[in-house]
N, C-alpha and C positions, 0 to 999 in steps of 0.2 A: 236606207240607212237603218241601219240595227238599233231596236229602242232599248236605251242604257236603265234599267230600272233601279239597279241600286248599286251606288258605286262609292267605296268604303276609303275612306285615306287615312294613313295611319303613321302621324309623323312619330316614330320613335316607337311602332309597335313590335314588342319582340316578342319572338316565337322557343316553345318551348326546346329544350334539348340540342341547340341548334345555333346559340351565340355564345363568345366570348367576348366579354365586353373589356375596356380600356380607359383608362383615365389619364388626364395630360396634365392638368397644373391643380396639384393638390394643394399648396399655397393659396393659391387663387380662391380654388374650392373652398379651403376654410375659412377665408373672409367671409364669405354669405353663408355662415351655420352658425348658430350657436355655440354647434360643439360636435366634435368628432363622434364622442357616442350618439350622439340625437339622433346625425343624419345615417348612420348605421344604423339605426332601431327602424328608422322610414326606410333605408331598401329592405329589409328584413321581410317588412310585412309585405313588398313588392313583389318579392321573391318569388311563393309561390304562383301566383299568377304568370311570371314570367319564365316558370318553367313548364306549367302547365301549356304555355302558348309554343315554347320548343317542344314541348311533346305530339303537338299538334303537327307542326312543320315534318319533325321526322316521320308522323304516322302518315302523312299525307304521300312524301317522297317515298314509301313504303309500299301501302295500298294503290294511291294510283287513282283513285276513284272518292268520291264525294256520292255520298245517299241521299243527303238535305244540308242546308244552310237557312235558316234563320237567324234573326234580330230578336235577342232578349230586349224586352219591351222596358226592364227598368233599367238599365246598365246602357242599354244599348251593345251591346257586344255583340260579334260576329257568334252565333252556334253554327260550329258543321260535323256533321256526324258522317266519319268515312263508310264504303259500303263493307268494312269491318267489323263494322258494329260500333266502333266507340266513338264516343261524343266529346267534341272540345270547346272550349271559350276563349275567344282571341280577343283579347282586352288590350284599347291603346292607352299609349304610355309607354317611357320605359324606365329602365331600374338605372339610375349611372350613365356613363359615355356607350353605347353598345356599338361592339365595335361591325364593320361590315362584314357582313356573313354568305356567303351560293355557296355553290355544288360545282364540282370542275366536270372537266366532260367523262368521267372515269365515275362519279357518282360521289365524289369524295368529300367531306365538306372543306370546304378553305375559307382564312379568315385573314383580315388585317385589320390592323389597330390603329391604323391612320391613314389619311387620304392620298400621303407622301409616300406610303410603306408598301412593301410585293405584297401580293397574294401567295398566302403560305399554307401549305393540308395541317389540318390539328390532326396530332398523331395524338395514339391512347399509350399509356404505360407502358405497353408493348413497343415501342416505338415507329405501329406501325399506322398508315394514314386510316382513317374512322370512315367507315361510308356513314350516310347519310340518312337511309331508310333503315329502320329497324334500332338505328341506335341516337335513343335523345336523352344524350348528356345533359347532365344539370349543373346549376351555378350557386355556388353561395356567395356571402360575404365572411371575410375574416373581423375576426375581434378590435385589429386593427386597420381597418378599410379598405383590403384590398381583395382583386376576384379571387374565385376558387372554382375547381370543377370536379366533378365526379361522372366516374365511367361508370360505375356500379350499382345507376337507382341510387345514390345518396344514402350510401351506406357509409362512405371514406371521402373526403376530399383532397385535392392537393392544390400548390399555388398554379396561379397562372404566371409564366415570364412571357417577356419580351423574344425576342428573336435570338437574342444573346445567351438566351437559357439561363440569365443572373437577375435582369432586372425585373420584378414583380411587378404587376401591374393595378393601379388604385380602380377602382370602382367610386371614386365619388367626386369624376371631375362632372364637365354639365353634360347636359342630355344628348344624341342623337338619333338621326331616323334610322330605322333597322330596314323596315320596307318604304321601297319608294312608293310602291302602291299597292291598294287589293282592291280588283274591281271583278263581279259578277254580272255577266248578261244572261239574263235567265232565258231571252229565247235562242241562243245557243245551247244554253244551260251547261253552263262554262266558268269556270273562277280562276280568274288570269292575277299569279303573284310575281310581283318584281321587286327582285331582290336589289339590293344596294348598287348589284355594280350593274345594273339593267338588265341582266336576264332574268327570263321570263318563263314562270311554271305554269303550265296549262292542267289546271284538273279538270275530269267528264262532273259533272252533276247526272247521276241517272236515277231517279227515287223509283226505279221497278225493281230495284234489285238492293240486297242486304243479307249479310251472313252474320249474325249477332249474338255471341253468348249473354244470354241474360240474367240481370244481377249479380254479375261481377265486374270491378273492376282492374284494367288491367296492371302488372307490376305492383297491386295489392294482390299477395300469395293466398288462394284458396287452402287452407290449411290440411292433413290429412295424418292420421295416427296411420303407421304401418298396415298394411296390407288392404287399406278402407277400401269402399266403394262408396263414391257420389256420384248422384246424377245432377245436370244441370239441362235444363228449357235452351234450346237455342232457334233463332227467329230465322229463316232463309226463304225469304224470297227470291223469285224469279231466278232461282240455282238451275242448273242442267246438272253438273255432278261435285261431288267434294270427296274431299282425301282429307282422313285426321292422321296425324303425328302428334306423338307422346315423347317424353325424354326416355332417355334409356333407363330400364328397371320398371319404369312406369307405362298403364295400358290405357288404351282409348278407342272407345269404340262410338260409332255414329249412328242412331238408328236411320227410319225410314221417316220421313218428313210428311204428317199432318196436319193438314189448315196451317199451312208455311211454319209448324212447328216442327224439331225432331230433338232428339235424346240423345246428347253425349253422357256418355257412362266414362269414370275415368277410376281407376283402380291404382293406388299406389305398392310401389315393392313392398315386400313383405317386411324387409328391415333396412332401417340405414346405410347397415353395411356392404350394400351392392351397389349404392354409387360408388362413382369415378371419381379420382381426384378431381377433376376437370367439375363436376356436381357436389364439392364438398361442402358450399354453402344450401345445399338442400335444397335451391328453387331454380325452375328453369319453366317453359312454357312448353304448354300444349297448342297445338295450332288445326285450324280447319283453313284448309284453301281449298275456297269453292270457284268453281264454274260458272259463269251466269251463261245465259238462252243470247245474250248479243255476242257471245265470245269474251268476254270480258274476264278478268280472275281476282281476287281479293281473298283477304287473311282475316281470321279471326283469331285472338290470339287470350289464352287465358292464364296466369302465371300460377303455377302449383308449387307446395312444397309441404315437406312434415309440420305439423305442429310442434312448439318449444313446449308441451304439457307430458307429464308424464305417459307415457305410453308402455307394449310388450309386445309382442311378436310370439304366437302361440304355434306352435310345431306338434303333428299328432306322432307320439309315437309306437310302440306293438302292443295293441291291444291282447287282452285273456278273454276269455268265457266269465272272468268272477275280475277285471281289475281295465280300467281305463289311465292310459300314460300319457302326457304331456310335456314338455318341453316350454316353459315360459321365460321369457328373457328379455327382462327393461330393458328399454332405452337408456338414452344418456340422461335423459331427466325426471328419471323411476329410480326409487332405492328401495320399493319394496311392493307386494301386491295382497291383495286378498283377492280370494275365490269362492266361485261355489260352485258344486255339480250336481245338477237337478236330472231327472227325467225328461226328457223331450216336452211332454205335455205339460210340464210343469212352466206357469206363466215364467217371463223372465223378470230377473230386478230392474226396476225403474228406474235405479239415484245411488246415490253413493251411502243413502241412509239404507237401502237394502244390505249394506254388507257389514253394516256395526258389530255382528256379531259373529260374523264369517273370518274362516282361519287366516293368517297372514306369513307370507313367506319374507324375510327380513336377505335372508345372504343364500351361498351355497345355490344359484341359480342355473349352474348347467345339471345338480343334479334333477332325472325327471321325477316329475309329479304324479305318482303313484297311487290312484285311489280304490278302494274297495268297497267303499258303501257311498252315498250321495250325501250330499250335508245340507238335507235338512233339519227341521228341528227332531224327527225321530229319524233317522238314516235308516235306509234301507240297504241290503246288499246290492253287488253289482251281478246282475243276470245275465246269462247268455243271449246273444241274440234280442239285444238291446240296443235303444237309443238314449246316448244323455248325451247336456249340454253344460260344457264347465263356462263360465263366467268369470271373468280376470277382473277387478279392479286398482290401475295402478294408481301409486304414492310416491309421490316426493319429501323430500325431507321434511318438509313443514307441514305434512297430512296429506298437502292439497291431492283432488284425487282425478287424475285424467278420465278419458271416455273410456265406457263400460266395455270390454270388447269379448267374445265366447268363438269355441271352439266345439261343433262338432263330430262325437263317436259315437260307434258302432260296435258292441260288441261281437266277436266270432263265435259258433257255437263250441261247444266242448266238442276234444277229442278223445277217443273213446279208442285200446285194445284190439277191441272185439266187437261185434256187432250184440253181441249177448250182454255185454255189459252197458251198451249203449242204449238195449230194451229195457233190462233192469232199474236204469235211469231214467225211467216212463219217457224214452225218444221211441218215435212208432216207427214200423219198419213198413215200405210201401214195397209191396211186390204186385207185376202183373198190375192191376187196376185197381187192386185193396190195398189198404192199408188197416195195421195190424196193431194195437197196443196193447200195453201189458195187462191193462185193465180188462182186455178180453177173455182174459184167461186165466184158471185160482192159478197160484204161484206152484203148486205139485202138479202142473199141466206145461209147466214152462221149464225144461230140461236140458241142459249143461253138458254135452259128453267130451271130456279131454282125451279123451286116449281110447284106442279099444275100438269095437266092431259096436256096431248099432244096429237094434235090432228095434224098429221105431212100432208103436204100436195106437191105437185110435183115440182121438182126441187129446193128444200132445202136439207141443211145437216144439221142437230139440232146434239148441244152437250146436253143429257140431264141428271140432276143431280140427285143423289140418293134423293130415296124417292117420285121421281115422277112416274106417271102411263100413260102408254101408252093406247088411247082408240082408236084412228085409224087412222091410213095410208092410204096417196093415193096410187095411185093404177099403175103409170107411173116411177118416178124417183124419189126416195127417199134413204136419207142415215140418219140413226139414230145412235148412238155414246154413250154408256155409258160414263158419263161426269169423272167417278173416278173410279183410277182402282182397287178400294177396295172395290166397292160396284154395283149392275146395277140396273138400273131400269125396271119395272115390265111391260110386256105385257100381258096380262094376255088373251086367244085367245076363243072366244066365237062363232066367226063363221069363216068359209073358206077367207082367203086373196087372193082374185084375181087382176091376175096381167093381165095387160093390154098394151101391146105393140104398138106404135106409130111410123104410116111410119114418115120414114126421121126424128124422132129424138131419143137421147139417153133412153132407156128401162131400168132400175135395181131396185133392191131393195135391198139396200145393209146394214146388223145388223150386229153390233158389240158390244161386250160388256153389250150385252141385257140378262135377263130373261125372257123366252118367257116360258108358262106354256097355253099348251095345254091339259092335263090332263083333264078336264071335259069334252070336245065337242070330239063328236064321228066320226067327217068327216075327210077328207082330211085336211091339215094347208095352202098348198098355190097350185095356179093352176091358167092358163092361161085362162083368158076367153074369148076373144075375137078372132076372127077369124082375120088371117093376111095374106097378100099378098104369093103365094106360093114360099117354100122356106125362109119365114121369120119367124120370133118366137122374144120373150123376150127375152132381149140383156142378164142376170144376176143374177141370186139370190144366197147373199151370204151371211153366216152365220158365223161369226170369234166368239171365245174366249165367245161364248154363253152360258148359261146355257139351258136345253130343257128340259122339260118334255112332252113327243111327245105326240100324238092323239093316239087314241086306233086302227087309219086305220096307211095311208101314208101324210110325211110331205109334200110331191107333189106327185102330181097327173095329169096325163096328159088326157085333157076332148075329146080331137079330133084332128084329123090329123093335122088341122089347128090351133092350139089351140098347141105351144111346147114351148120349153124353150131351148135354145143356150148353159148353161156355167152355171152349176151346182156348188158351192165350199161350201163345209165345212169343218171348220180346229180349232183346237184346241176348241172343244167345249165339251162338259159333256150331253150326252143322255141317258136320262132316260127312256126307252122302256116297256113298259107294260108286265107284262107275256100274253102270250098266249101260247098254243097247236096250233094253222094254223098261217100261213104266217104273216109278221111284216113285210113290206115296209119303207125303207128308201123313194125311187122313185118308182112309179107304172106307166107305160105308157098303161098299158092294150094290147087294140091290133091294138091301132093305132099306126101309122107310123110316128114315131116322131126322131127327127134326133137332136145329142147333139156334138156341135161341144168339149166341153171340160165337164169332171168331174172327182171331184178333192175330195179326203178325207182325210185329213193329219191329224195327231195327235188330233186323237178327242178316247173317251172312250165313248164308247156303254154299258151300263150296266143293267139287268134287276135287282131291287131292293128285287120282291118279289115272287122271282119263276125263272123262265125262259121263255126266247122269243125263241119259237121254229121256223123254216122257216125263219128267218132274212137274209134279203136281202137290201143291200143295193141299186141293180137295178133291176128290177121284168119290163119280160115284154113277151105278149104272140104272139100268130101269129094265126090269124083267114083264111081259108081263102087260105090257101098256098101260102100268101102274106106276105112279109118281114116287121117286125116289128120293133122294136127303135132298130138302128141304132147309134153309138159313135166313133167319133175321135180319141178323145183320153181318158182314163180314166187311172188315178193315185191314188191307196189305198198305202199309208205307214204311218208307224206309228202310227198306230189306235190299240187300246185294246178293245177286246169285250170279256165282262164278261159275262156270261152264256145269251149271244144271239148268238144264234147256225145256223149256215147255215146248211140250208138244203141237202139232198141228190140232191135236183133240183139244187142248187148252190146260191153261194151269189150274182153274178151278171148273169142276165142271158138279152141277147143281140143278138139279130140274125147278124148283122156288127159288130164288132169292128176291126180295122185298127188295135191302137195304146195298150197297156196294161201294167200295171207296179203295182207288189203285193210287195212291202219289206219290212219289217221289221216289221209286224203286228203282235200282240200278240193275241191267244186265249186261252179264259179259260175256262174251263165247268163242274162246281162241281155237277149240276143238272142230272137227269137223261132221256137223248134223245135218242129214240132208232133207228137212222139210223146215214148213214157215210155224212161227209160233203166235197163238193165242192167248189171253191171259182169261178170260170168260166164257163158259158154254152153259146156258140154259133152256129151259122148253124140250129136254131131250124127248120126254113122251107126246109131244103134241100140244096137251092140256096142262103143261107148266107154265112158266111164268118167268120172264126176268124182270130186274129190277125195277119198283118205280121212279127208284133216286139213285144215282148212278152219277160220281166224281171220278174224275182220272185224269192226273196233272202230272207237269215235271217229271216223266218216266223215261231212260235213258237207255238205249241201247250201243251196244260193242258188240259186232259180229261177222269174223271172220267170212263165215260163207253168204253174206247180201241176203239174208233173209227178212222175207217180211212178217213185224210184228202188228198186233193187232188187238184191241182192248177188247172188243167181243168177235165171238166166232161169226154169230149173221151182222154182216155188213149194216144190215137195214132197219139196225136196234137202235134205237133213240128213249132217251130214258124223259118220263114226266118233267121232271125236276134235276137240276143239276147239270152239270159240264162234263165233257167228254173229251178229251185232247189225245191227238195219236200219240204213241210213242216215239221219242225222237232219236232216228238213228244218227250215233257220231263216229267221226270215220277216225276218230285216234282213240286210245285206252285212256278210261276215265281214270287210270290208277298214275299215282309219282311212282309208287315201288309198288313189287308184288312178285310174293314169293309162295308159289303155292304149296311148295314141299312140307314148308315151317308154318303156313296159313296167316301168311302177314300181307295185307291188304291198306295201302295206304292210298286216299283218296288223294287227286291230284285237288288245284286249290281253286278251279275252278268249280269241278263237284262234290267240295266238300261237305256242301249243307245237302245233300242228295244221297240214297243209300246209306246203309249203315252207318254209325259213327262211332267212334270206338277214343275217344278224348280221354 
């Protein structure tokens, strides 16, 4: 036999949310009162106990589950705490006649009001039957002694009738039993309730398991100013998994569960006005249903809603370089705000005493808030390329002043004409791997040409504007600057540009943004002519955001030993390569001994327009002699596209030194027909050179027609000290969505878009 350890009776215990009680002989009744008001003030104070006891009933038919049940040690009261999390107190006694109360088999509650009377569904306003979980109805008394109930949490009541729908029903004839019993076997761990007409509710007791928000309780509204965020500690035990739901407008989010702890985060809409009629009383519930490890599920449930304190709802809108705008708009119970916009780094106000002397906006609230300098005590202006933070405090008619709440900006930088007035503006101009400010240079070194031929001469930097024509450059230090960045200006190249190196001062020739059109003249484009100290050479030439249409040889060319160039760059530029059948030279050093501390090819697109560039190299160099030839530091190829300019079998770089080497992310395409395999590396041509000690080569993509094989270095059996070496990977469809080579439009399909050139 099962030992009964504690077994509870409760003549006339009622349960919260869950009865309507009944009165038979009011007459009767007032013989044993003093007085009508008396015995109305004594259910009164009954009351809440007896709805906190139907809250219990409905949480129970709800949940499903019980976590613990104890005995309050001074009361005596049953405590049971659902594996919902919330805790109830079933107090016996009851308020009045209560009339009998179950559940039908549909989940419904039903009630009758006498022993004689059917069993009838309490229907809600709607007129439609109440289930039973999830909703506990409350009961008052009226002024004049009779029930009352409320569907709504006890916000509204209405009368209770009879069956008749006329006759009202008293509250204060004598007592009856609500449950016939409440008995708990804890080694079942079991709490068996039987209702008035003998059915019998079976709840589990499981105390391994508990979903529980903590520190709140529920249908008391967790309150929230527009767009808030709160977190709240929630307890879950012995979970396997949970799902949160939020009302509509409103977010919730679950974290990850530590020492049976995890973190709902819960985010209110931005403003009032995206609830639903259906939400127009502003509160509804957030829910967790969790999973427990024996199969089991339970609800936790937390009620949210706006605060009734003044509040705003802050909207960022188009920011300047010199002004930050917002958008602030009280609530229903804000009739006006003050602000302030500080610096990011600037602490934030603490209280409402931080804003005594801060502006205040009274009316006219859809216009926006427009500011230009920050309000502090000395304001400063608003900068480009800034952070500040506005701080709203809203007011109600009587001062009172809601929570503090801020918004967020960023200013954009200025927009600028010209890139010349953008340097003027001490903004530095990055080209190639330097960058350039104004302060590098006296202001009659920093030159403006709108119109006209240019004829640029040593140590100047000219911005110059569309539609003008470049006729000739010196030959020492020069920087030229397409002045817009929609358009460049034209070089148009009719002889060799020699570069001239000078002991003890600065060497470069530095284009940007230029149209250079070598297409006519059949030589080299640029080349060192002057013989320099040994071990020296031209500090620079660099080539950024170029258009080329190359020579029919090499863009450089190196004339003699004496005679090299230091620091090679070109990056993001568009070259238009000539078809040939033999060799196509980016760099040509021949088979002198020239030594290049840096070259650099970044995001530039190699393209032959009308045919194919067969033997394309970007560094060609030979060895006469059984003596070592060009010689490199360091060289970096990535994200470059080469449309049918085909490396050789001899290789695309070919280098008797190089130290340093880096192939990645370079696209090949080859729709043309070349009949040998391509290399991207050839070193050690004399014997006594050297390849690389550190050597990258990733994400490199081939497209080619004829099944050739590519290959990051020419000898197979080169393994580099340091670093990674990946083959190149051939794919059997065109890395391009479009591509039109006639017009030179090359659009990456969106697979390869972060690979080769980019051109955004």
């Amino acid at each position: 036999m099962k030992s009964l350890l504690m077994i509870l009776k409760a003549a006339g215990l009622a349960i919260c949310g869950a009865a309507m009680l009944a009165c038979n002989n009011l007459d009767e009744l007032e013989q044993r009162v003093d007085s009508l008001e008396s015995r109305i003030q004594a259910l009164e104070t009954q009351l809440p106990q007896l709805n906190e006891n139907v809250s219990a009933l409905s949480a129970i038919l709800d949940d499903g589950n019980i976590s613990s049940i104890t005995v309050d040690s001074e009361s005596g009261n049953l405590v049971i705490t659902t594996t919902g999390g919330t805790t109830y107190e079933l107090a016996q006694g009851s308020a009045g006649n209560a009339p009998d109360l179950s559940v039908d088999e549909d989940g419904y509650w039903i009630i009758r009001y006498a022993e004689d009377e059917e069993w009838q569904q309490i229907t809600g306003q709607d007129g439609n039957p109440v289930l039973a979980s999830s909703n506990a109805i409350m009961f008052g008394v009226s002024d004049d002694g009779y029930w009352e109930i409320s569907y709504d949490g006890g916000k509204t009541y209405l009368p209770v009738y009879r069956e008749d729908g006329q006759t009202r029903i008293p509250a204060l004839e004598e007592d009856s039993d609500f449950f016939r019993d409440i008995e708990y076997i804890e080694e079942e761990q079991m709490l068996y309730l039987t209702l008035s007409d003998g059915k019998v509710i079976e709840v589990p007791v499981v105390s391994d398991f508990l979903v529980q928000i903590k520190n709140v309780t529920y249908g008391e509204a967790e309150r929230f100013t527009p767009g808030q965020t709160r977190t709240f500690d929630v307890t879950m035990r012995g979970v396997e998994a949970a799902d949160v739901k939020a009302p509509a407008g409103w977010k919730a989010t679950l974290g990850d569960v530590v020492e049976e702890t995890a973190v709902l985060t819960v985010t209110a809409p931005a403003t009032t006005q995206t609830l639903t009629k259906v939400m127009a009383d502003t509160e509804t519930d957030v829910t967790i249903l969790a999973v427990f490890t024996n199969g089991l599920s339970s609800m936790a449930k937390m009620t949210v809603g706006f605060s009734n304190s003044p509040g705003v709802e802050i909207k960022e809108g188009t920011h300047t370089a010199t002004s930050v705008v917002f958008t602030v708009t009280p609530n229903q119970y804000a009739t006006s705000y003050k602000y302030h916009l500080y610096p990011q780094a600037t602490p934030a106000p603490a209280s409402a005493e931080d804003f005594a002397s801060a502006p205040e906006v009274t009316d006219d609230f859809s216009t926006p808030l427009t500011l230009t300098q920050t309000t502090e005590a000395q304001p400063a202006d608003i900068a480009p390329v800034s952070t500040y933070v506005l701080y709203v405090l809203p007011l109600d008619t009587e001062g009172t002043a809601g929570t503090i709440q801020s918004k967020t900006a960023t200013t954009p930088d200025k927009t600028y004409d010209s890139l010349y007035d953008s340097f003027m503006d001490n903004r530095p101009v990055t080209i190639g791997e330097n960058t350039y400010s104004r302060s590098d240079f006296a202001d009659e070194n920093i030159i403006h040409i709108a119109d006209g031929e240019v004829a640029a001469t040593n140590g100047n930097i000219y911005f110059i504007d569309e539609g003008c024509t470049i006729t000739s450059i010196a030959n020492q230090n020069v920087i030229l600057i397409g002045n817009s960045k929609d358009a460049k200006p034209k070089w148009v190249m009719s002889a060799s540009k020699f570069l001239s190196p000078v002991s003890g001062e600065q060497s470069r020739l530095i284009l940007y943004n230029i149209d250079i059109d070598a297409s006519g003249y059949n030589s080299y484009m640029f080349a060192v002519n002057v013989d320099f100290d040994e071990g020296g050479a031209f500090g620079e030439l660099v080539l950024d955001n170029c258009d080329i249409s190359m020579t029919k040889t090499s863009p450089f060319y190196s004339i003699s030993k004496a005679r090299t160039l230091d620091k090679f760059v070109m990056m993001n530029c568009n070259v238009n390569v000539p078809a040939a059948t033999s060799n196509r030279f980016m760099i040509h050093t021949n088979t002198y001994e020239t030594e290049f501390s840096k070259i650099v090819y970044s995001n530039n697109i190699f393209y032959c327009p009308d045919g194919v560039a067969s033997g394309f190299r970007l560094l060609s160099s030979s060895v006469a002699n059984n003596t070592n030839a060009t010689g490199v530091t360091e060289i970096n190829v990535e994200n470059n596209t080469f449309i049918n300019t085909v490396p050789s079998n001899s290789a695309m770089i070919i280098a008797d030194n190089i130290q340093t080497a880096t192939l990645n992310s370079n696209i090949f395409y080859t729709a043309q027909t070349v009949n040998n395999n391509r290399n991207m590396i050839r070193c050690n041509i004399s014997g006594s050179g050297a390849y690389p000690a550190t050597a990258d080569a990733a994400t490199n993509f081939a497209y080619d027609t004829n099944n050739a094989i590519y290959n990051i270095f020419y000898s197979a059996n080169y393994v580099p000290a340091s670093g990674s070496v990946e083959p190149v990977t051939i794919i059997g469809e065109s890395p391009f969505a479009d591509i039109d080579v006639a017009n030179g439009i090359y659009t990456l399909s969106a697979e390869y878009s972060q690979y080769g050139a980019r051109r955004d």
